[in-house]
N, CA, C and O atoms as CSV, one atom per row, in Angstrom:
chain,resi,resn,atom,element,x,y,z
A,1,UNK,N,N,6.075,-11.555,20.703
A,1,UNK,CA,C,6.055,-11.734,19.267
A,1,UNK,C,C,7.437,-11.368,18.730
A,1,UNK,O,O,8.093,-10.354,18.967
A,2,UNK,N,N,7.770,-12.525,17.872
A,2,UNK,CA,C,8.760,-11.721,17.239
A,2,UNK,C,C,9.370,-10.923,16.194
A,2,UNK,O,O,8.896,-11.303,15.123
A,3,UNK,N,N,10.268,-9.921,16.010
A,3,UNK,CA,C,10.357,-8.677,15.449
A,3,UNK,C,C,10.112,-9.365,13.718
A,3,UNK,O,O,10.302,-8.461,12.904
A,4,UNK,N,N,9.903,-10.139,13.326
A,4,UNK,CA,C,9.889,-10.772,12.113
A,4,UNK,C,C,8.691,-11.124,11.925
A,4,UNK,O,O,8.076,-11.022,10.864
A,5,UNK,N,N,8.146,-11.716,13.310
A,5,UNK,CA,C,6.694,-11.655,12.821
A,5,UNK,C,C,5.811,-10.754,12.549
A,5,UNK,O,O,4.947,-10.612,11.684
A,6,UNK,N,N,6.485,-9.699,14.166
A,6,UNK,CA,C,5.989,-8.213,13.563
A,6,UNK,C,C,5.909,-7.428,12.445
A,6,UNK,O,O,4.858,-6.966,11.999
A,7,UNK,N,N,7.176,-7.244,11.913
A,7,UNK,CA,C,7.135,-6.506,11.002
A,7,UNK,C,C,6.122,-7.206,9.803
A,7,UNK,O,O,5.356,-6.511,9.135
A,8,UNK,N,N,6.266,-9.016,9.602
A,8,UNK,CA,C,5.199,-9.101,8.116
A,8,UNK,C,C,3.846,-8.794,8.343
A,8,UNK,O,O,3.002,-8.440,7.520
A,9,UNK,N,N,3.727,-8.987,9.666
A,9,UNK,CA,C,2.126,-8.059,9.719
A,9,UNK,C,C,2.081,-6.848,9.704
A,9,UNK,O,O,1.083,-6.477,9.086
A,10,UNK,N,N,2.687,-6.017,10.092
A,10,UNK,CA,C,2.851,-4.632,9.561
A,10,UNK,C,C,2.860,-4.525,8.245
A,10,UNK,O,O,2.030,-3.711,7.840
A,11,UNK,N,N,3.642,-5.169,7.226
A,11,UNK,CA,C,3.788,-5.047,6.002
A,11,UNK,C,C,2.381,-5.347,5.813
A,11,UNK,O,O,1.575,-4.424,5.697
A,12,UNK,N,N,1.961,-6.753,5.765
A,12,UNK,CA,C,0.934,-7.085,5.360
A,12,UNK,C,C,-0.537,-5.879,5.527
A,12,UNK,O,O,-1.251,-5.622,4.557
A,13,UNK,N,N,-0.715,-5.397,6.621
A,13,UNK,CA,C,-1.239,-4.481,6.734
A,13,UNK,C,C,-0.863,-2.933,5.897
A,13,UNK,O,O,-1.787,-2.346,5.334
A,14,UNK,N,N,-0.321,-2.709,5.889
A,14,UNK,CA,C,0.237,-1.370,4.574
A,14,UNK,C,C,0.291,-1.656,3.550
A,14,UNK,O,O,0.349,-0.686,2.795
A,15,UNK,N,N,0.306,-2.851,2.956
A,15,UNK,CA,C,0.190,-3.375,1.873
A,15,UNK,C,C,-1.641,-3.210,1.114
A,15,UNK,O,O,-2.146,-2.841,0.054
A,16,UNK,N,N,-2.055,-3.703,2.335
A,16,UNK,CA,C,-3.221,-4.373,2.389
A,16,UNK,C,C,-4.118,-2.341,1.806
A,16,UNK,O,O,-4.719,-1.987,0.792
A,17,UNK,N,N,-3.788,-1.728,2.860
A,17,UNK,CA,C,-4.347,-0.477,2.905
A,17,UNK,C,C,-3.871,0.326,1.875
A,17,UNK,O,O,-4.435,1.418,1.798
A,18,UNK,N,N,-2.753,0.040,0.833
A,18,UNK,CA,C,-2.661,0.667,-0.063
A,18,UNK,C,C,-2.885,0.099,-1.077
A,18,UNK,O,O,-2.488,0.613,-2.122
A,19,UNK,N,N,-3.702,-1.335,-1.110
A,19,UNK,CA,C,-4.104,-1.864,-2.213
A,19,UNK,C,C,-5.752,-1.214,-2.141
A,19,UNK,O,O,-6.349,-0.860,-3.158
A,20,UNK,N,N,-6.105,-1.167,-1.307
A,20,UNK,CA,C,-7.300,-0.931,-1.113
A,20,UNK,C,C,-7.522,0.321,-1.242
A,20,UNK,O,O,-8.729,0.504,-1.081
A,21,UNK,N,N,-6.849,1.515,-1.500
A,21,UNK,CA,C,-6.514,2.802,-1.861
A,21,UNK,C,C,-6.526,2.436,-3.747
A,21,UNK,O,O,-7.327,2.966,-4.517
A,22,UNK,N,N,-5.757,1.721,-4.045
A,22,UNK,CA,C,-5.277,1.908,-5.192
A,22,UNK,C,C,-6.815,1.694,-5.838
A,22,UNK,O,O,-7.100,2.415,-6.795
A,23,UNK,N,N,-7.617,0.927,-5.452
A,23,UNK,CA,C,-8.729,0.315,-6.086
A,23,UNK,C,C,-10.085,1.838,-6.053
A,23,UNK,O,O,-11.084,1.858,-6.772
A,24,UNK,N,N,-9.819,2.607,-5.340
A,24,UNK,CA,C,-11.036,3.363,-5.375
A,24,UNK,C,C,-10.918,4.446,-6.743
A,24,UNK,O,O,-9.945,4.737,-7.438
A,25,UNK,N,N,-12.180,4.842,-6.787
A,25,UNK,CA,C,-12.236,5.324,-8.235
A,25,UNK,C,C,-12.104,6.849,-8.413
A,25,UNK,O,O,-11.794,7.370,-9.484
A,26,UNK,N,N,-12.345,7.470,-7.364
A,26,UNK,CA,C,-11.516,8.912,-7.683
A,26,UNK,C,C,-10.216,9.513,-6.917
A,26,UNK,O,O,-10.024,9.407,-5.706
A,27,UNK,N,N,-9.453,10.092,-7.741
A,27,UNK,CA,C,-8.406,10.462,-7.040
A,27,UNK,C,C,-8.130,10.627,-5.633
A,27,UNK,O,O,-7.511,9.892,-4.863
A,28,UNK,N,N,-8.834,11.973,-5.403
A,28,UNK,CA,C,-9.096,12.262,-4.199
A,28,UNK,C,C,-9.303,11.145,-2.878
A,28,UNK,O,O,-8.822,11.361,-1.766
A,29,UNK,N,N,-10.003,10.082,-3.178
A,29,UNK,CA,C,-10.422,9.427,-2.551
A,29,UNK,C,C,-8.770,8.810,-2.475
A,29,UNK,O,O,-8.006,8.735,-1.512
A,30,UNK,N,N,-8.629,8.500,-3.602
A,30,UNK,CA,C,-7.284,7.181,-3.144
A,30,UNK,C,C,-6.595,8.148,-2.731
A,30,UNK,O,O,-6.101,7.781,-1.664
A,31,UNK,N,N,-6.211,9.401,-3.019
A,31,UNK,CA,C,-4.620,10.034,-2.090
A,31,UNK,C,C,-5.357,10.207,-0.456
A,31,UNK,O,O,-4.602,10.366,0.503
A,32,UNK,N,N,-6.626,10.168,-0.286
A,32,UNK,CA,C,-6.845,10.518,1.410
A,32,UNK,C,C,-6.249,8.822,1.885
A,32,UNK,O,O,-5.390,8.629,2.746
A,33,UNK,N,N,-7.014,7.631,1.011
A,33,UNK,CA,C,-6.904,6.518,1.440
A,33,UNK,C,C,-4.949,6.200,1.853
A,33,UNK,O,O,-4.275,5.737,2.773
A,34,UNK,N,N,-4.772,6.739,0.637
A,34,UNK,CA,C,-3.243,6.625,0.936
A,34,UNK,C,C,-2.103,6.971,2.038
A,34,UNK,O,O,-1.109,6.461,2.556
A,35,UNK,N,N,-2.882,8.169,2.071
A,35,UNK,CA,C,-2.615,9.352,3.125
A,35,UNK,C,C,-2.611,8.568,4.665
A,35,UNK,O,O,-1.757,8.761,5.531
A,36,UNK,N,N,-3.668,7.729,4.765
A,36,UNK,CA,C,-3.986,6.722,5.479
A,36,UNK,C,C,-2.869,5.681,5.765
A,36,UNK,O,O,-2.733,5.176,6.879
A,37,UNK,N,N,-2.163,5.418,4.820
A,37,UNK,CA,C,-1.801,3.897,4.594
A,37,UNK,C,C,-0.334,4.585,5.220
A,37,UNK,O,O,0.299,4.215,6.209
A,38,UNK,N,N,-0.169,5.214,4.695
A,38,UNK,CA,C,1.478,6.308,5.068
A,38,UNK,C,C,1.493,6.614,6.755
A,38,UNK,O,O,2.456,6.565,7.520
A,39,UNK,N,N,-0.025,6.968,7.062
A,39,UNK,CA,C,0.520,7.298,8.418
A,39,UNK,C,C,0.227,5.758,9.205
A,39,UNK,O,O,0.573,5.828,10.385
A,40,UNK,N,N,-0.104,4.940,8.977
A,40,UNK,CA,C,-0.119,3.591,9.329
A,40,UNK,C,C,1.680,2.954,9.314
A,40,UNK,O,O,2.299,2.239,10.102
A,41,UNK,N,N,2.029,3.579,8.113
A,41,UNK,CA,C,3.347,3.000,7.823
A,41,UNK,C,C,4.164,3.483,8.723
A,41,UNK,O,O,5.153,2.825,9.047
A,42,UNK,N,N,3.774,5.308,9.558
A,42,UNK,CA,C,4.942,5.482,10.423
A,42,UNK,C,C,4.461,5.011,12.252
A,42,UNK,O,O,5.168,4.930,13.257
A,43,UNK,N,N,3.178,4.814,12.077
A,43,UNK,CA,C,2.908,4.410,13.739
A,43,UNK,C,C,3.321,2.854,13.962
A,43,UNK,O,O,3.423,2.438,15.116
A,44,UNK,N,N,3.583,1.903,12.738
A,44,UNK,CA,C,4.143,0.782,12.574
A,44,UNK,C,C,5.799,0.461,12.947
A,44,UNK,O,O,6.297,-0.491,13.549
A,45,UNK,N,N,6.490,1.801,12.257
A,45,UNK,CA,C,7.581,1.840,12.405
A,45,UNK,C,C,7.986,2.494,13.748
A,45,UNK,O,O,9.036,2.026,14.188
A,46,UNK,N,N,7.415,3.471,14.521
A,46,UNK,CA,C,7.811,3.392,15.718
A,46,UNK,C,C,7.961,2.613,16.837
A,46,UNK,O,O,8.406,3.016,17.912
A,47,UNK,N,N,7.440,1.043,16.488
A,47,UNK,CA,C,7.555,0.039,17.731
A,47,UNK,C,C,9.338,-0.513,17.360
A,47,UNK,O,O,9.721,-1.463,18.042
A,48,UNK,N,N,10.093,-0.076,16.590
A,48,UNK,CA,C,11.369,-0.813,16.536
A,48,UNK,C,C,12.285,-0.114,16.681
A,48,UNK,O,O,12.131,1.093,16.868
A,49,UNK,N,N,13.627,-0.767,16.627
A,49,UNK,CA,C,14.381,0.332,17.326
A,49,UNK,C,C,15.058,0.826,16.660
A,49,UNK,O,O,15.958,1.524,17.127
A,50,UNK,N,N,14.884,0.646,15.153
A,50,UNK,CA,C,15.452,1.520,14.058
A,50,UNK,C,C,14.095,2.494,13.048
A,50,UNK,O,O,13.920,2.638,11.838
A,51,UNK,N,N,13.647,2.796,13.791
A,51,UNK,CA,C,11.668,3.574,13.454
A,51,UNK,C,C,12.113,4.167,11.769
A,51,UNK,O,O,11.348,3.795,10.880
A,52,UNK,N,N,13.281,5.037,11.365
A,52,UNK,CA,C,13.346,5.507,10.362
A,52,UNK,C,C,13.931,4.590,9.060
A,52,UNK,O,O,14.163,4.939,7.902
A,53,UNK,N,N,14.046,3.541,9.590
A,53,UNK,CA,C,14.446,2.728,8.526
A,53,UNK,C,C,13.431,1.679,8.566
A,53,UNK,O,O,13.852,0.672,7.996
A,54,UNK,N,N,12.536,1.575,8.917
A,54,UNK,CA,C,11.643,0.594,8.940
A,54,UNK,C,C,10.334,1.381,7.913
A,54,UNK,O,O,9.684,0.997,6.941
A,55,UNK,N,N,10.369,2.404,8.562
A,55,UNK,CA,C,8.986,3.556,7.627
A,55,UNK,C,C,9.328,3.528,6.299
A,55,UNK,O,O,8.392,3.540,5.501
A,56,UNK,N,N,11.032,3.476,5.654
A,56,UNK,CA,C,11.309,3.840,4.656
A,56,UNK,C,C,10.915,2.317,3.826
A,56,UNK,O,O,10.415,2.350,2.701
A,57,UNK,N,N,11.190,1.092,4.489
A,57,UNK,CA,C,10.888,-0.025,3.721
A,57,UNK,C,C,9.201,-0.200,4.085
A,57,UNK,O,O,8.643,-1.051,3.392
A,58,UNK,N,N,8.617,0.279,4.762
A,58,UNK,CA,C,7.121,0.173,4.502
A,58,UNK,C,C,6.187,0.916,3.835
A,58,UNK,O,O,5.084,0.584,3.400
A,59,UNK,N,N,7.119,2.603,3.791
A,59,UNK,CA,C,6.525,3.483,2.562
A,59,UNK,C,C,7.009,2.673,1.059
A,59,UNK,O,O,6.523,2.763,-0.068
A,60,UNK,N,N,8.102,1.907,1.549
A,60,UNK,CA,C,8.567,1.421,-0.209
A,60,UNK,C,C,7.455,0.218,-0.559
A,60,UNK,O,O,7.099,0.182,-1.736
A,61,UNK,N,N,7.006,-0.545,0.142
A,61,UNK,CA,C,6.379,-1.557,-0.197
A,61,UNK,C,C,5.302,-1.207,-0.341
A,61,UNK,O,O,4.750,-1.935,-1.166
A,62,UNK,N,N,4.238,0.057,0.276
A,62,UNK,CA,C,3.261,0.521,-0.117
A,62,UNK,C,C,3.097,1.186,-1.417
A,62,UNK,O,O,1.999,1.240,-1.971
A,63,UNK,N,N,4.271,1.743,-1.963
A,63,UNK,CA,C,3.918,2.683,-2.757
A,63,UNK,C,C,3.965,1.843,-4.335
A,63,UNK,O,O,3.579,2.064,-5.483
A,64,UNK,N,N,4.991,0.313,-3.272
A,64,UNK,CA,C,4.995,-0.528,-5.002
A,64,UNK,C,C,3.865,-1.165,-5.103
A,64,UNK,O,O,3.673,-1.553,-6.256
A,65,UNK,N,N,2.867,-1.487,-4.217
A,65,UNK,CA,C,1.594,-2.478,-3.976
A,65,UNK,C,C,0.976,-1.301,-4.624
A,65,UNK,O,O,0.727,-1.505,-5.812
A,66,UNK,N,N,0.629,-0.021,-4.143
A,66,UNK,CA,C,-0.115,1.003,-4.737
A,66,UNK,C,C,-0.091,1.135,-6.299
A,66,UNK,O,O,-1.140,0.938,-6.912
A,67,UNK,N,N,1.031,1.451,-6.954
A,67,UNK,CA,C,1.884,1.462,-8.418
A,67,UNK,C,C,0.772,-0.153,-9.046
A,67,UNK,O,O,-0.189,-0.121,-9.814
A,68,UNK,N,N,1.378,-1.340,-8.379
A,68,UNK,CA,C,0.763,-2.462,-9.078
A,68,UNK,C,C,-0.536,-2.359,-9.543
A,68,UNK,O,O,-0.855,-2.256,-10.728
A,69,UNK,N,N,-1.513,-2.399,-8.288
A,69,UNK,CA,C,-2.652,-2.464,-8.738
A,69,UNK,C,C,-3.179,-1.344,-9.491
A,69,UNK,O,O,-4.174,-1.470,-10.204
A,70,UNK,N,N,-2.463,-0.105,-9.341
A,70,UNK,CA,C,-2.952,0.776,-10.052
A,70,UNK,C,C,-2.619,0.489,-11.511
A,70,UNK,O,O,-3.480,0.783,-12.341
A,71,UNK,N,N,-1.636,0.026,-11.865
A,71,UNK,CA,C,-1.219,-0.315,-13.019
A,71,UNK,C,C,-2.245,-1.448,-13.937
A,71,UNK,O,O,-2.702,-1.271,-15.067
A,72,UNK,N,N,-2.396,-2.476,-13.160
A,72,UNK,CA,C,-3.345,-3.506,-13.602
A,72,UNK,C,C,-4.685,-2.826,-14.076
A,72,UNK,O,O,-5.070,-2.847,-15.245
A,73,UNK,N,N,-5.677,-1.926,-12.521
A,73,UNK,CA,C,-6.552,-1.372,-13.411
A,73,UNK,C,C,-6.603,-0.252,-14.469
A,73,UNK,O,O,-7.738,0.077,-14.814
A,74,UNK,N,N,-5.783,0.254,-14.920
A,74,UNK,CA,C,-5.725,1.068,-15.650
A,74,UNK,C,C,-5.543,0.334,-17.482
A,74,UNK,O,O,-6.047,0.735,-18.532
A,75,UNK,N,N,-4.504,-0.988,-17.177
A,75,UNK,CA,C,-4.824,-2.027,-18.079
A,75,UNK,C,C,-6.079,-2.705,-18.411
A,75,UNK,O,O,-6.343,-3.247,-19.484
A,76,UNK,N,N,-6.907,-2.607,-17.258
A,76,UNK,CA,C,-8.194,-3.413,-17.673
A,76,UNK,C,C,-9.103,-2.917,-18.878
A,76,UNK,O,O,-9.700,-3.444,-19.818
A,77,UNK,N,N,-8.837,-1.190,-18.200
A,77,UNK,CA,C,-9.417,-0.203,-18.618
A,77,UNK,C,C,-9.274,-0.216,-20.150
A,77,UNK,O,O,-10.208,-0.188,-20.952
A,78,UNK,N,N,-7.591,-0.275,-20.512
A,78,UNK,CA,C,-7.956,0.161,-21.551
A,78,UNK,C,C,-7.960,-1.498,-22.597
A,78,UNK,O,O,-7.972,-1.608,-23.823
A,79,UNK,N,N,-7.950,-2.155,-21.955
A,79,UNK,CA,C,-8.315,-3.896,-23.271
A,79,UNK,C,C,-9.921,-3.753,-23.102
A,79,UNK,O,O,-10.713,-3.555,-22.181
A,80,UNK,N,N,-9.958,-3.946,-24.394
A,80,UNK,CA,C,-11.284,-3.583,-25.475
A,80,UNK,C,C,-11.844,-5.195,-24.941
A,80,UNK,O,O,-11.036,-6.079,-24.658
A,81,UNK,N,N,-13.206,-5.373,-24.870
A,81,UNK,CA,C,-14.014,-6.697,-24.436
A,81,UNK,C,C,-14.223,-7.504,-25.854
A,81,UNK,O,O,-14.613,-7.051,-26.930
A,82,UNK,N,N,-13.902,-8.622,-25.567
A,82,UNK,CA,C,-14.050,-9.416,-26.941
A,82,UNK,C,C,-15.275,-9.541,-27.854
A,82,UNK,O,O,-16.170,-9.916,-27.097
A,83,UNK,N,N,-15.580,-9.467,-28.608
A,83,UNK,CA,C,-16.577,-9.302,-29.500
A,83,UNK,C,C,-16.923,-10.701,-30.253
A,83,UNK,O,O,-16.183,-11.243,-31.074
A,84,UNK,N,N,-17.910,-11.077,-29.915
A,84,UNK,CA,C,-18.273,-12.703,-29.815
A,84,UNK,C,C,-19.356,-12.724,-31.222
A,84,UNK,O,O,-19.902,-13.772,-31.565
């Protein structure tokens, strides 16, 4: 496989696990889920041959996938339902 393919499945996967963090409904829950997604991000980055610079762009892409969706639901939250 190659290191390009590797890595977007890696991404895709840390991505994936910190969206799915971002979505649960109590704290606790999402920082264990997260907690999760982080150590995914460094057993990912040890298959290459730069391991500490690879963790740093997969903690970055998790933590912006995390940020997003958290952002969105917190918007849902607060738009008022239309009144028909």
């Amino acid at each position: 496989m190659s290191l390009m393919k590797r890595y977007v499945e890696d991404s895709d996967l840390v991505r994936e696990l910190a969206r799915e963090a971002a979505q649960l409904l109590r704290a606790t829950d999402r920082m264990r889920a997260l907690d999760g997604a982080f150590t995914a991000c460094g057993e990912a980055a040890g298959k290459y041959a730069d391991p500490e610079a690879v963790l740093k762009r997969l903690v970055r892409e998790a933590v912006f996938e995390y940020g997003a969706v958290r952002s969105q639901h917190r918007n849902a939250e607060r738009t008022p339902e239309p009144v028909l």
